[in-house]
N, CA, C, O and CB atoms as a CASP TS submission, in Angstrom:
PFRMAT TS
TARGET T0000
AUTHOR 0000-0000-0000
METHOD Language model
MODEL 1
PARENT N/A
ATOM      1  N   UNK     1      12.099 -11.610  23.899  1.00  0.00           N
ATOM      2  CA  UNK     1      12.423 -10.236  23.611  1.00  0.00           C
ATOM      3  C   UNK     1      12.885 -10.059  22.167  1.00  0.00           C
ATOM      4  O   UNK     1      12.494  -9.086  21.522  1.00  0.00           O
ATOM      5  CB  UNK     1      13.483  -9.746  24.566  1.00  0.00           C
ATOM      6  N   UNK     2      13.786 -11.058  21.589  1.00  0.00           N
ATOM      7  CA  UNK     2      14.214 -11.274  20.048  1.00  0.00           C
ATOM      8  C   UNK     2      13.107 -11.969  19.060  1.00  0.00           C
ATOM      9  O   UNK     2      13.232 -11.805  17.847  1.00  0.00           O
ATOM     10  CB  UNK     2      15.554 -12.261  20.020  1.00  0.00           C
ATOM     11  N   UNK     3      12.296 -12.551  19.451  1.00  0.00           N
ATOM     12  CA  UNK     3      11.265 -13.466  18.775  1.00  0.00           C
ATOM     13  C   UNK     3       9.914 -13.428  18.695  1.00  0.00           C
ATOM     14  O   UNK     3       9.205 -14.315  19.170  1.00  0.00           O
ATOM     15  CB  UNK     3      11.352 -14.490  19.179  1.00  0.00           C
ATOM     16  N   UNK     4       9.241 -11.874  17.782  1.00  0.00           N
ATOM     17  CA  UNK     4       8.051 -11.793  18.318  1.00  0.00           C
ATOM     18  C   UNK     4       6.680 -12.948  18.306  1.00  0.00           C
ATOM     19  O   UNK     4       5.596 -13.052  18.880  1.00  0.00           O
ATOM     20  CB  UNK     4       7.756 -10.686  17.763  1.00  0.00           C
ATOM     21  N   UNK     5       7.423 -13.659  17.347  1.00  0.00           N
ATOM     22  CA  UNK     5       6.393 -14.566  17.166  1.00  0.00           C
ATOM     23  C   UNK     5       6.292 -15.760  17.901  1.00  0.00           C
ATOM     24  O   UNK     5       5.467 -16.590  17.520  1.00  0.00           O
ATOM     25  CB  UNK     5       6.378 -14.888  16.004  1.00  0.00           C
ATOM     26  N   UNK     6       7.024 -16.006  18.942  1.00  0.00           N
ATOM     27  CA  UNK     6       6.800 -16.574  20.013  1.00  0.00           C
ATOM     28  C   UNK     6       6.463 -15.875  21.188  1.00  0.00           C
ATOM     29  O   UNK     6       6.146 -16.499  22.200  1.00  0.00           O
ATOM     30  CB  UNK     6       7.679 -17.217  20.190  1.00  0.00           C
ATOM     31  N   UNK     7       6.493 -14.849  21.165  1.00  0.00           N
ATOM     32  CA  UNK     7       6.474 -13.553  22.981  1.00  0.00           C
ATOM     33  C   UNK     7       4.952 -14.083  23.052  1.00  0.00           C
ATOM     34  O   UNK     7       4.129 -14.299  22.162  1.00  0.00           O
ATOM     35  CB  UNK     7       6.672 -10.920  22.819  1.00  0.00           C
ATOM     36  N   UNK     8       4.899 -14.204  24.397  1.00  0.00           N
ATOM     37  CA  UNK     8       3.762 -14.625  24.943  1.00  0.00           C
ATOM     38  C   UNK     8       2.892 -13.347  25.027  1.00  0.00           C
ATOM     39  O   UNK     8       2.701 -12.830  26.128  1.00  0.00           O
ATOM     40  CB  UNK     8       4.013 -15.333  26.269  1.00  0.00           C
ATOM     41  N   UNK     9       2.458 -12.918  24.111  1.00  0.00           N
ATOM     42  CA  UNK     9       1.668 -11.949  24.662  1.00  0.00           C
ATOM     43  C   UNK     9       0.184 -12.057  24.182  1.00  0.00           C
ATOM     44  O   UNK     9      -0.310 -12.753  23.295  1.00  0.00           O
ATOM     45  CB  UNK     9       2.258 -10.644  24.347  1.00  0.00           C
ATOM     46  N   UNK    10      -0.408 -11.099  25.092  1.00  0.00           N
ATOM     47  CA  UNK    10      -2.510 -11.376  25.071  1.00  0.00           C
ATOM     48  C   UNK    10      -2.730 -10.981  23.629  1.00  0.00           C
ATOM     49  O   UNK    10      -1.806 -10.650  22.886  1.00  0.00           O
ATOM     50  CB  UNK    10      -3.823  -9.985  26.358  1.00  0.00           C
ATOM     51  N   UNK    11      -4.035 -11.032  23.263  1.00  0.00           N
ATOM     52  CA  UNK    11      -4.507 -10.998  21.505  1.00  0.00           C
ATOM     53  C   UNK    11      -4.249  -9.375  21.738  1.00  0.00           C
ATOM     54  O   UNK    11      -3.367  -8.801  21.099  1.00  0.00           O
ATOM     55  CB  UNK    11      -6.580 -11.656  20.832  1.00  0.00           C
ATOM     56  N   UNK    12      -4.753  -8.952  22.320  1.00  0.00           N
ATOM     57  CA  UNK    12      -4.680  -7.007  22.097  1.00  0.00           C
ATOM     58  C   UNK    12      -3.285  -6.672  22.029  1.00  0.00           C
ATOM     59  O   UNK    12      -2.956  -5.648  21.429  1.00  0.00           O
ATOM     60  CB  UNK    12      -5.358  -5.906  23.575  1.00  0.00           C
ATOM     61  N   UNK    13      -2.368  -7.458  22.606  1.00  0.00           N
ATOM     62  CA  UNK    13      -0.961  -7.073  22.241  1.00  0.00           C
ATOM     63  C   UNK    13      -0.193  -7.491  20.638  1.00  0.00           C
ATOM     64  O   UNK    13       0.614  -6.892  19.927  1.00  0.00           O
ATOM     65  CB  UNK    13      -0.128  -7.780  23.415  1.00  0.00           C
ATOM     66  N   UNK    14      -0.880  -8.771  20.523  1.00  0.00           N
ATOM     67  CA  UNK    14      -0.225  -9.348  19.628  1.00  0.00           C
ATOM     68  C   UNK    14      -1.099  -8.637  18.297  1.00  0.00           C
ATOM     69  O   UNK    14      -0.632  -8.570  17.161  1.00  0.00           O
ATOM     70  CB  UNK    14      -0.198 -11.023  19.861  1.00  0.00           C
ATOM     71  N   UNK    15      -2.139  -8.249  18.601  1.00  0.00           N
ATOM     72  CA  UNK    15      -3.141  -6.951  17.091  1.00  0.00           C
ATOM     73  C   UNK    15      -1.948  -6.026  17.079  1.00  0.00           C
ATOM     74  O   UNK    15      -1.409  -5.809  15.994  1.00  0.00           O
ATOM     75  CB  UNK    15      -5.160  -5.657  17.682  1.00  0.00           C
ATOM     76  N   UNK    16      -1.394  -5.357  18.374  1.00  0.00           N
ATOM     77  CA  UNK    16      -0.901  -4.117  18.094  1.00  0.00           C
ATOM     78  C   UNK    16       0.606  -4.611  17.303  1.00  0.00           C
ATOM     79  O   UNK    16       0.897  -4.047  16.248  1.00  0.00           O
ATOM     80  CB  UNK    16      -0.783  -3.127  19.593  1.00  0.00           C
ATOM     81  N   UNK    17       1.257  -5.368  17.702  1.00  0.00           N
ATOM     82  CA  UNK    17       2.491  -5.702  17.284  1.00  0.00           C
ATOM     83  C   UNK    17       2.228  -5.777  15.883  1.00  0.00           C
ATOM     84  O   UNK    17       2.848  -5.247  14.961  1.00  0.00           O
ATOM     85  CB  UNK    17       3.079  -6.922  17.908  1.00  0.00           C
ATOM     86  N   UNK    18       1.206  -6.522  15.856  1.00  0.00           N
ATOM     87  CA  UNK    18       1.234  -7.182  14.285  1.00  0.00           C
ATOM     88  C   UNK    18       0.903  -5.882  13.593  1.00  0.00           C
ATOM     89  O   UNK    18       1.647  -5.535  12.675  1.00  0.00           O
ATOM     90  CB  UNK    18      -0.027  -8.574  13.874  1.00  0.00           C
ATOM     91  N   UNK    19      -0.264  -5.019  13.968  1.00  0.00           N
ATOM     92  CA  UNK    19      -0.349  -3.677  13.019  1.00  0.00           C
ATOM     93  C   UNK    19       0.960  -3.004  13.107  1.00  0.00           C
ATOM     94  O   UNK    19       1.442  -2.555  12.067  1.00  0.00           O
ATOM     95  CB  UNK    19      -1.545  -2.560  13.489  1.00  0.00           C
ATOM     96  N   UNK    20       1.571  -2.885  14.186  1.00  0.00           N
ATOM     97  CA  UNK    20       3.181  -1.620  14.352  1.00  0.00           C
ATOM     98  C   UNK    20       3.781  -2.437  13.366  1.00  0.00           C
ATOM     99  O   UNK    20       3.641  -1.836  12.301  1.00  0.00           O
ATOM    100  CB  UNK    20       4.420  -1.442  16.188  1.00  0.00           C
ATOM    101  N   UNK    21       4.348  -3.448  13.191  1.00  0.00           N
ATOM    102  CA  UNK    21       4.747  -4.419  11.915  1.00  0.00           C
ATOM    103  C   UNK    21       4.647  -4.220  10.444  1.00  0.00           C
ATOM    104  O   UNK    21       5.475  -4.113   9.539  1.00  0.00           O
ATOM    105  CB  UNK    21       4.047  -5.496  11.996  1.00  0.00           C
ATOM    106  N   UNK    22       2.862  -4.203  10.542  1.00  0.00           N
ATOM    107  CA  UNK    22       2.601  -4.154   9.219  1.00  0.00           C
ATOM    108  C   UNK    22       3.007  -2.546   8.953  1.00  0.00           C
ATOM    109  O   UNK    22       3.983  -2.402   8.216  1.00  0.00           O
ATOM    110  CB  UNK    22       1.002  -4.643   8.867  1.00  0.00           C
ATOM    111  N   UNK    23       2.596  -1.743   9.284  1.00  0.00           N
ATOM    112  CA  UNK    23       3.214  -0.294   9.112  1.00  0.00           C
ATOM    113  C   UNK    23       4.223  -0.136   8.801  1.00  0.00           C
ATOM    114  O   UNK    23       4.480   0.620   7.864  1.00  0.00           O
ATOM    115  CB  UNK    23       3.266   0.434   9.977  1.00  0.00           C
ATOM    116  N   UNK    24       5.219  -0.834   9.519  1.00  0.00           N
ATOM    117  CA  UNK    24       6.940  -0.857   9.719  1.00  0.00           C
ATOM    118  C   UNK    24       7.402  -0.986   7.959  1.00  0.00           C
ATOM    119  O   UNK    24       7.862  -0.226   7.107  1.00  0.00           O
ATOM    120  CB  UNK    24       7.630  -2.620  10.908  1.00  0.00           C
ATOM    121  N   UNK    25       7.025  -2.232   8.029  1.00  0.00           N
ATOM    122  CA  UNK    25       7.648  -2.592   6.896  1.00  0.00           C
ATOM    123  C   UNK    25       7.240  -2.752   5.347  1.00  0.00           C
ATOM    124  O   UNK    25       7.947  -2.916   4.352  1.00  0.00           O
ATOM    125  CB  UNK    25       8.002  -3.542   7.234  1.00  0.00           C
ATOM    126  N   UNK    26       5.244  -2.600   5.564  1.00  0.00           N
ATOM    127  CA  UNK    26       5.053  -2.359   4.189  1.00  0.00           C
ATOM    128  C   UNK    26       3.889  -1.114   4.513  1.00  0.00           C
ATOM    129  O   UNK    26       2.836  -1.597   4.928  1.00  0.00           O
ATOM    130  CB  UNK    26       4.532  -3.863   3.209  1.00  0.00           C
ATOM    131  N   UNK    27       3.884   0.058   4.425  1.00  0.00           N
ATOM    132  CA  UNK    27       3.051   1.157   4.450  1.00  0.00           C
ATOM    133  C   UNK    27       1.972   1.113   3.933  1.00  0.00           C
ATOM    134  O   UNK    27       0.826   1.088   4.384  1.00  0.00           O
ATOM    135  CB  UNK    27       3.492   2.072   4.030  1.00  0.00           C
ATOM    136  N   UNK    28       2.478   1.102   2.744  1.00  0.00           N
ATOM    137  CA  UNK    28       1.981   0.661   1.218  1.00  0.00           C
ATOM    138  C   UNK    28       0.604  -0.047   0.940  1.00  0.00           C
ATOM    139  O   UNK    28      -0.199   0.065   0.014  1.00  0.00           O
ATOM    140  CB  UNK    28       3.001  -0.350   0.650  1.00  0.00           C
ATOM    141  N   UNK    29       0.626  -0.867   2.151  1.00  0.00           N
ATOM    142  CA  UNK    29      -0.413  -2.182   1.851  1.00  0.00           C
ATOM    143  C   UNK    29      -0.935  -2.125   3.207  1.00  0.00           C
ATOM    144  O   UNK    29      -0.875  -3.207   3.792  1.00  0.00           O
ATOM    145  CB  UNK    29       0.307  -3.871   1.382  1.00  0.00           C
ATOM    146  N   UNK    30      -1.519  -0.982   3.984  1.00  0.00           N
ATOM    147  CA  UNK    30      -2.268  -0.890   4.988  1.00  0.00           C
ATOM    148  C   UNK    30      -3.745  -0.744   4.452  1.00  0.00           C
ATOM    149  O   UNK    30      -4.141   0.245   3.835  1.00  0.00           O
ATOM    150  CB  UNK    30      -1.781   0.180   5.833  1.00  0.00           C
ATOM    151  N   UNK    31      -4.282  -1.516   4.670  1.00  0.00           N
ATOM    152  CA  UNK    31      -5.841  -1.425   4.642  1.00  0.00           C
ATOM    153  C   UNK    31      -6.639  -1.594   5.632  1.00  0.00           C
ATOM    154  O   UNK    31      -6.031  -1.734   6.693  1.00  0.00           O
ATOM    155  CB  UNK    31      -6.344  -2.195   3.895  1.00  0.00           C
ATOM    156  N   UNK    32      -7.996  -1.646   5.728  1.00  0.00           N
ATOM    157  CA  UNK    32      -8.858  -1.388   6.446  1.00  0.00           C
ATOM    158  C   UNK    32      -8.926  -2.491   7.227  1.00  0.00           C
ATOM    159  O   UNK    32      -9.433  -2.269   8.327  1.00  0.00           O
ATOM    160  CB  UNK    32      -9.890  -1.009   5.867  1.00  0.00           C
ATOM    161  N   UNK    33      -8.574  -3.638   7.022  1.00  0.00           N
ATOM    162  CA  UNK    33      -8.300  -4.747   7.551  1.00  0.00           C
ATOM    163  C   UNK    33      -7.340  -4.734   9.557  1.00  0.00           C
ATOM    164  O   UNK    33      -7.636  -5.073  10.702  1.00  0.00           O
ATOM    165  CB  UNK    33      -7.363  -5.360   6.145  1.00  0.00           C
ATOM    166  N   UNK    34      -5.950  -3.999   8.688  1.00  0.00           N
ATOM    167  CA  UNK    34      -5.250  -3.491   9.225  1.00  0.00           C
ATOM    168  C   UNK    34      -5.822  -3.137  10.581  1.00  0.00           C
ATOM    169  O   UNK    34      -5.635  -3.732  11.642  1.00  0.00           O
ATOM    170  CB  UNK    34      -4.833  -2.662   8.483  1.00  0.00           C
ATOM    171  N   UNK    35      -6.715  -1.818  10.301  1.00  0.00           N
ATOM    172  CA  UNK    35      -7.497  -1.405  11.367  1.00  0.00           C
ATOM    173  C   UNK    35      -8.825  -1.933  12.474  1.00  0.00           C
ATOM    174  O   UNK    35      -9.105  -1.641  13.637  1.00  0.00           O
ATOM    175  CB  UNK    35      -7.819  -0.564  10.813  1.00  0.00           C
ATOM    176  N   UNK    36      -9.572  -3.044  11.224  1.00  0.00           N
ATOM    177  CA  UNK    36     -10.536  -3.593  11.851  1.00  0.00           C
ATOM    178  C   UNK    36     -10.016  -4.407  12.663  1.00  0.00           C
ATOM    179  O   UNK    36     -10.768  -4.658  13.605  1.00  0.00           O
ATOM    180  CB  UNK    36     -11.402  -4.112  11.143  1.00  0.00           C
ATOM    181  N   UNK    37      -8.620  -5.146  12.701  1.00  0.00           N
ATOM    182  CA  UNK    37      -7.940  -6.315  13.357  1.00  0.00           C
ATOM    183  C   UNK    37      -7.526  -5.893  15.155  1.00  0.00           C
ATOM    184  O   UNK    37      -7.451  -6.779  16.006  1.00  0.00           O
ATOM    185  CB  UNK    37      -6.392  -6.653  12.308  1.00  0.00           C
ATOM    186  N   UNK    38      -7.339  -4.689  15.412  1.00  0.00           N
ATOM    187  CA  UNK    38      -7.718  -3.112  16.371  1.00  0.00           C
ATOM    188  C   UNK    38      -8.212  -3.183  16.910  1.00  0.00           C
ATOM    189  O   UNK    38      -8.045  -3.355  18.117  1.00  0.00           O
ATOM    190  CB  UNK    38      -8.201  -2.020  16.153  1.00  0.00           C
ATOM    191  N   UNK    39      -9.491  -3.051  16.064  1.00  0.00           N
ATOM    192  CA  UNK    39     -10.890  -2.967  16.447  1.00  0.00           C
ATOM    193  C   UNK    39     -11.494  -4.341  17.376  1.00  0.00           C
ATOM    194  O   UNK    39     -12.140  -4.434  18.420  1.00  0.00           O
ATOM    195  CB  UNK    39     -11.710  -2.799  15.012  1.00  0.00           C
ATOM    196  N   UNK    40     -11.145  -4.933  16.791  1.00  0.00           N
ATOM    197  CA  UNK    40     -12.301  -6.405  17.302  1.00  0.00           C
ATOM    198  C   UNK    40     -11.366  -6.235  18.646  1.00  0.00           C
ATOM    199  O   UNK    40     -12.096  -5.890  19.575  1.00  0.00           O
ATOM    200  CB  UNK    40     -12.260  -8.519  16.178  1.00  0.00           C
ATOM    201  N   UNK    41      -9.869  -6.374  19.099  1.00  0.00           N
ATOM    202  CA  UNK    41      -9.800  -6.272  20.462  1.00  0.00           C
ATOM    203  C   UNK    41      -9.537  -5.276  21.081  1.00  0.00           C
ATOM    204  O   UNK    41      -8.662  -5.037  21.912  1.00  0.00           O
ATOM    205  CB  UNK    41      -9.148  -6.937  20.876  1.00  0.00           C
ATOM    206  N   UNK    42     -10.744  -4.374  20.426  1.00  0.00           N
ATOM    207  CA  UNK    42     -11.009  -3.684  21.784  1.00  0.00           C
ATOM    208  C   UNK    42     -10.999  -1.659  21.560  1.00  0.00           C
ATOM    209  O   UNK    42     -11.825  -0.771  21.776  1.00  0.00           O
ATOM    210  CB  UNK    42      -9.473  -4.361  22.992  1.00  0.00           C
ATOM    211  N   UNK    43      -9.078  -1.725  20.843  1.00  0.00           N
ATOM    212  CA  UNK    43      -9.060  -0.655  20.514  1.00  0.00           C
ATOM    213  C   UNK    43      -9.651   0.691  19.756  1.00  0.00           C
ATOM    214  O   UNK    43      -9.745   0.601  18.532  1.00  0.00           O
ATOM    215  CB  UNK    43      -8.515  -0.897  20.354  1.00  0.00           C
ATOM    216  N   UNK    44      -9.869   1.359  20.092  1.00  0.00           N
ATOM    217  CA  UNK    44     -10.875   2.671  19.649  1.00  0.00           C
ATOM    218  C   UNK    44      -9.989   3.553  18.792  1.00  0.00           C
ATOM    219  O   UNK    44      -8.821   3.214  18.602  1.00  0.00           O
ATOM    220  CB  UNK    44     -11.498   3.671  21.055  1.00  0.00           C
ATOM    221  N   UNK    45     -10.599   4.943  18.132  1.00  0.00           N
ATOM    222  CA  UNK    45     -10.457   5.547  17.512  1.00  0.00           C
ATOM    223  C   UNK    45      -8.809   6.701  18.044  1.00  0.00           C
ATOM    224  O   UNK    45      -7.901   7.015  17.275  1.00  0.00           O
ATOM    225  CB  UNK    45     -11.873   5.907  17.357  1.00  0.00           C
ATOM    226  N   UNK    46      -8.877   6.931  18.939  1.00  0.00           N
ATOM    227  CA  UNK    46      -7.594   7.447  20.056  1.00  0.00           C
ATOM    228  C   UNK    46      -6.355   6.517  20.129  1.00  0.00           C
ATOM    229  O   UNK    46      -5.168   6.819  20.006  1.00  0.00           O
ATOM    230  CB  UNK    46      -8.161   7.491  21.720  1.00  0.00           C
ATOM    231  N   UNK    47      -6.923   5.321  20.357  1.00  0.00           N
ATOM    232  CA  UNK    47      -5.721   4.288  20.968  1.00  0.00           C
ATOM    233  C   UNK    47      -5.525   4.015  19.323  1.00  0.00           C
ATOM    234  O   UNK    47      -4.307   3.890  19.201  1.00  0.00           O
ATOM    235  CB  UNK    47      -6.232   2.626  22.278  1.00  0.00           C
ATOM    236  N   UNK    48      -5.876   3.929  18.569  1.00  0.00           N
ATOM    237  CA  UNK    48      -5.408   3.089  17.268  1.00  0.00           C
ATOM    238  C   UNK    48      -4.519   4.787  16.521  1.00  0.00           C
ATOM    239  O   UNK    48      -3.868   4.530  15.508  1.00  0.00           O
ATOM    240  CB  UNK    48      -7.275   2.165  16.034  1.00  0.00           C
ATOM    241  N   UNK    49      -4.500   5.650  16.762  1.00  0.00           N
ATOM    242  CA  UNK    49      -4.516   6.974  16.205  1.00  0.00           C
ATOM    243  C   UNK    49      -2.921   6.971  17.138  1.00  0.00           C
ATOM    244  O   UNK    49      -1.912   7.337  16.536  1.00  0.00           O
ATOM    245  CB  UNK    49      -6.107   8.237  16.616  1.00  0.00           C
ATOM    246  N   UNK    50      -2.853   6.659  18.189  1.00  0.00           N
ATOM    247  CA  UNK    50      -1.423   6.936  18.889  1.00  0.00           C
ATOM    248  C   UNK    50      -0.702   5.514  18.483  1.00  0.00           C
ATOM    249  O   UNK    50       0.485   5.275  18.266  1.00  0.00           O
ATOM    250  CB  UNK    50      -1.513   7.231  20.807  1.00  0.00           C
ATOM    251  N   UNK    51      -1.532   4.900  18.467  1.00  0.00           N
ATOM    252  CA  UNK    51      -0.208   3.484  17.526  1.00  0.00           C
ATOM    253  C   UNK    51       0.103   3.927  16.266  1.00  0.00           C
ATOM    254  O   UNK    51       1.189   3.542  15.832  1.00  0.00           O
ATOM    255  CB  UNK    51      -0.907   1.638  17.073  1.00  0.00           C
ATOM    256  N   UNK    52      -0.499   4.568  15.631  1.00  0.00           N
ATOM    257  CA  UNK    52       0.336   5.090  14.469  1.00  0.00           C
ATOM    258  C   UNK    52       1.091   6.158  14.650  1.00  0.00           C
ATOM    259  O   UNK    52       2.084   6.470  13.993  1.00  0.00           O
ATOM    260  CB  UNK    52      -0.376   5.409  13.422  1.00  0.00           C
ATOM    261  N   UNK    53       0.606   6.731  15.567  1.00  0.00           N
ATOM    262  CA  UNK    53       1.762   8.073  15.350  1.00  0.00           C
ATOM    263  C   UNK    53       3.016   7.526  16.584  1.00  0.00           C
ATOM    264  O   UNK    53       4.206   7.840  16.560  1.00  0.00           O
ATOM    265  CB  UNK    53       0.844  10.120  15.908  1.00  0.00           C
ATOM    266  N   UNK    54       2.634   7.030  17.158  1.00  0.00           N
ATOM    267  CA  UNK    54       4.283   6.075  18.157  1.00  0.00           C
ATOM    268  C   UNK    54       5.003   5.188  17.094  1.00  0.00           C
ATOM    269  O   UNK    54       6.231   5.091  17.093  1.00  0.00           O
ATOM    270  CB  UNK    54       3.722   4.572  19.749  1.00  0.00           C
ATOM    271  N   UNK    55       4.061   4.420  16.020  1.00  0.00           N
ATOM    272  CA  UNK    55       5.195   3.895  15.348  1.00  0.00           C
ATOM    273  C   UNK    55       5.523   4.384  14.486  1.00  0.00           C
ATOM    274  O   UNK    55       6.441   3.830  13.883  1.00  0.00           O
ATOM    275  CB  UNK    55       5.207   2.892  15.008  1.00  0.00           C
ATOM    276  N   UNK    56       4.807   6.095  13.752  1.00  0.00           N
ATOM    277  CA  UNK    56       5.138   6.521  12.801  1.00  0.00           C
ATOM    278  C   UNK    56       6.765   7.170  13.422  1.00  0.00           C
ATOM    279  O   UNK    56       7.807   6.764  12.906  1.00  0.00           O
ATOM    280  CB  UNK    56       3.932   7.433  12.204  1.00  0.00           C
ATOM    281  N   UNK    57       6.782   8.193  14.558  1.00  0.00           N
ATOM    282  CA  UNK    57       7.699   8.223  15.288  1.00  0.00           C
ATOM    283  C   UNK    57       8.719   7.310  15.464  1.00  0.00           C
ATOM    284  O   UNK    57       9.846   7.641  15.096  1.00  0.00           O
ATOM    285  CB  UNK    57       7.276   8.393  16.114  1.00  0.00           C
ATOM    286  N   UNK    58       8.510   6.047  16.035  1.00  0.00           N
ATOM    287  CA  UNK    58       9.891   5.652  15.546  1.00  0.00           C
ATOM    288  C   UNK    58      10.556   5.468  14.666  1.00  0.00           C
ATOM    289  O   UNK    58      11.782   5.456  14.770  1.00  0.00           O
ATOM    290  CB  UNK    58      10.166   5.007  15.738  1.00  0.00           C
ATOM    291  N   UNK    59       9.602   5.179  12.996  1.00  0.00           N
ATOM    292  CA  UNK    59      10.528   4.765  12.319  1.00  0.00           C
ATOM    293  C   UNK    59      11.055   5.836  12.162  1.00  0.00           C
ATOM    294  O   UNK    59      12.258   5.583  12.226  1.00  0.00           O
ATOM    295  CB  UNK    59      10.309   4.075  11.314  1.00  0.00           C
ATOM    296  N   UNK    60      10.900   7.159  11.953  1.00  0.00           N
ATOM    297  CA  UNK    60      11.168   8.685  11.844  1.00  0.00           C
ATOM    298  C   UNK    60      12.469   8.748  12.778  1.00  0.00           C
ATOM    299  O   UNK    60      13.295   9.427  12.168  1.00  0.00           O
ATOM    300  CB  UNK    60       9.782   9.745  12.423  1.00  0.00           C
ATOM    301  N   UNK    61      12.818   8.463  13.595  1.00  0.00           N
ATOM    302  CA  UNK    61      13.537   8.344  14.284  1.00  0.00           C
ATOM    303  C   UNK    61      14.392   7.281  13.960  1.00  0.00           C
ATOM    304  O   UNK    61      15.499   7.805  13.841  1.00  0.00           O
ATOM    305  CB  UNK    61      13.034   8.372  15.238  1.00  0.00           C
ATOM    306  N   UNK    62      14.470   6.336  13.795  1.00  0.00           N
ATOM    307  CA  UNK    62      15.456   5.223  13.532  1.00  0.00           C
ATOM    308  C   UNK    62      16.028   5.064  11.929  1.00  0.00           C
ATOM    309  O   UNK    62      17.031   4.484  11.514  1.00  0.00           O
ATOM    310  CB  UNK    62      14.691   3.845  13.970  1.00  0.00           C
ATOM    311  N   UNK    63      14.832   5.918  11.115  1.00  0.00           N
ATOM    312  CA  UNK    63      15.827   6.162   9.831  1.00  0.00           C
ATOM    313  C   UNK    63      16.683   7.592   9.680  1.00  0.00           C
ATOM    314  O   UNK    63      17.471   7.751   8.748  1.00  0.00           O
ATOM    315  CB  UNK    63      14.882   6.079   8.475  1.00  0.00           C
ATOM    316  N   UNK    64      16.434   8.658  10.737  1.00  0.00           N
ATOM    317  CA  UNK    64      17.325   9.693  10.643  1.00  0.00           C
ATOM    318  C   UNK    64      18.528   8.883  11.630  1.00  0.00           C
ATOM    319  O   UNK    64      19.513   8.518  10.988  1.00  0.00           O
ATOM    320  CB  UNK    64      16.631  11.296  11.202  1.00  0.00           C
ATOM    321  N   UNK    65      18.535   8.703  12.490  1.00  0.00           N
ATOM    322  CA  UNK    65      19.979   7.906  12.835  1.00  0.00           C
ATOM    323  C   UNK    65      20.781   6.925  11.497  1.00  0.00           C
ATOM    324  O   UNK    65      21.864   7.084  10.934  1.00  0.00           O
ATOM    325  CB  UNK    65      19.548   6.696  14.209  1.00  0.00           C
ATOM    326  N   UNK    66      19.768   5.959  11.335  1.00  0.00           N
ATOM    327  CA  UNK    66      20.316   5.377  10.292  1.00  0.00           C
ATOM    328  C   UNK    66      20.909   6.384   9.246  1.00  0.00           C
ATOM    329  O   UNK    66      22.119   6.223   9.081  1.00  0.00           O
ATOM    330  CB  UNK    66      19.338   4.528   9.742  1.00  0.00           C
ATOM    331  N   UNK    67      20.500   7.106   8.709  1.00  0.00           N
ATOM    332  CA  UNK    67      20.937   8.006   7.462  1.00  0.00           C
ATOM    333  C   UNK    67      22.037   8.700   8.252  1.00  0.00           C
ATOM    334  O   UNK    67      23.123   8.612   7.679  1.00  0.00           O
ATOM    335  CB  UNK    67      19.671   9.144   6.726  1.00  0.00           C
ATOM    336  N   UNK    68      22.061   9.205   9.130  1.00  0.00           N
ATOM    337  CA  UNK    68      23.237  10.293   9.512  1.00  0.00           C
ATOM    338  C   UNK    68      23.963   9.317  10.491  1.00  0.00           C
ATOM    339  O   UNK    68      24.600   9.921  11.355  1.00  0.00           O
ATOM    340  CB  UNK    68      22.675  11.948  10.328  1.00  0.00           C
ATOM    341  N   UNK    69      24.024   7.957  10.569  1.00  0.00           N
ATOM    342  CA  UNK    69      25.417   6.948  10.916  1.00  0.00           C
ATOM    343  C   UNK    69      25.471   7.627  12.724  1.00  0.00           C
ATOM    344  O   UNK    69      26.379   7.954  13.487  1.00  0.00           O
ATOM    345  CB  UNK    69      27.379   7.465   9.552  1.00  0.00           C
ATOM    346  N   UNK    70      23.986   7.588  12.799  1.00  0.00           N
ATOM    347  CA  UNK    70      24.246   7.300  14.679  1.00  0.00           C
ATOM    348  C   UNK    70      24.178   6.372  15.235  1.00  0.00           C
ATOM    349  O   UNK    70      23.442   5.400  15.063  1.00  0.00           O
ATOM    350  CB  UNK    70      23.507   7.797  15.599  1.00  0.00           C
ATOM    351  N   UNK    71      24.828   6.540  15.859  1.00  0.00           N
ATOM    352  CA  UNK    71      24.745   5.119  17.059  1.00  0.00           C
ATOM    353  C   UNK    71      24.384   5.465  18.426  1.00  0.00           C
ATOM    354  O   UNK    71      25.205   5.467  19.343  1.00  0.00           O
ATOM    355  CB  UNK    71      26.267   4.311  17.317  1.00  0.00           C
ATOM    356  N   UNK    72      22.958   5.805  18.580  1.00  0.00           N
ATOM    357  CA  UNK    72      22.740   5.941  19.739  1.00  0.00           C
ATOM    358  C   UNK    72      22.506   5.198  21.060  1.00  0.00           C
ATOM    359  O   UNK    72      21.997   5.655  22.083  1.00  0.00           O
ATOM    360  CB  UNK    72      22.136   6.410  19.570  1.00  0.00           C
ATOM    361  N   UNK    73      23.038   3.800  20.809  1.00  0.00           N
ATOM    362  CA  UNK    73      23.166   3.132  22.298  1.00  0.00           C
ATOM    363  C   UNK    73      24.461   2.192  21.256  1.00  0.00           C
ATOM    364  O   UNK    73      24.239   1.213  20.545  1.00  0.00           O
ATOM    365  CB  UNK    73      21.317   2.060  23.273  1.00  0.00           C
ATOM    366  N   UNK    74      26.000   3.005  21.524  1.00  0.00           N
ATOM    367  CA  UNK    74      26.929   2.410  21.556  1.00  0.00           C
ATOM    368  C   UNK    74      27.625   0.987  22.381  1.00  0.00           C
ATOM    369  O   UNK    74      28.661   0.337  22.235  1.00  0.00           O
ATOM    370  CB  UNK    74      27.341   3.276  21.657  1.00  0.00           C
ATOM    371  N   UNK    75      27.011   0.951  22.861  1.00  0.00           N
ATOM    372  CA  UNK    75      27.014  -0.040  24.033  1.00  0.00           C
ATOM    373  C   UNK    75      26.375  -1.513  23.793  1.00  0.00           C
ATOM    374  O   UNK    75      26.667  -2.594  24.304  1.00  0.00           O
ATOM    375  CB  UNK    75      26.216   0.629  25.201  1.00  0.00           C
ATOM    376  N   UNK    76      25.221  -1.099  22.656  1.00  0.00           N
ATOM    377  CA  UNK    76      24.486  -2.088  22.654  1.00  0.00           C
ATOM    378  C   UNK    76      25.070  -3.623  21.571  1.00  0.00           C
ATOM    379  O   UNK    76      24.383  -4.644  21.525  1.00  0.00           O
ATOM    380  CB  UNK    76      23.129  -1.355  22.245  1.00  0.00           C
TER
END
């Protein structure tokens, strides 16, 4: 759950992680690559279109908390 690079997961999971990733942390340097890597398992024009906008969404979400000092799972 802490270690993605060990999580056992299938190649279509581990494309998506690795693209939500590359998005995450460098925008900047998304290329077509990016997308063809998607492509080969499997994912289409819809499914690759809601992985960006789910992870565009979170980060959208996790940097307005961050900036306005929420803590929305105090607990955690």
């Amino acid at each position: 759950m802490t270690d993605l690079a060990d999580a056992p997961l299938s190649p279509p999971d581990r494309a998506l992680v690795d693209f939500a990733l590359a998005l995450t942390r460098t925008p900047g340097e998304m290329r077509r690559e990016h997308v063809d890597a998607l492509r080969a398992q499997g994912f289409d024009d819809t499914a690759i279109h809601d992985a960006v906008q789910a992870t565009a969404l979170f980060n959208y979400f996790n940097r307005l908390a961050d900036g306005l000092g929420i803590d929305p799972e105090p607990d955690w």
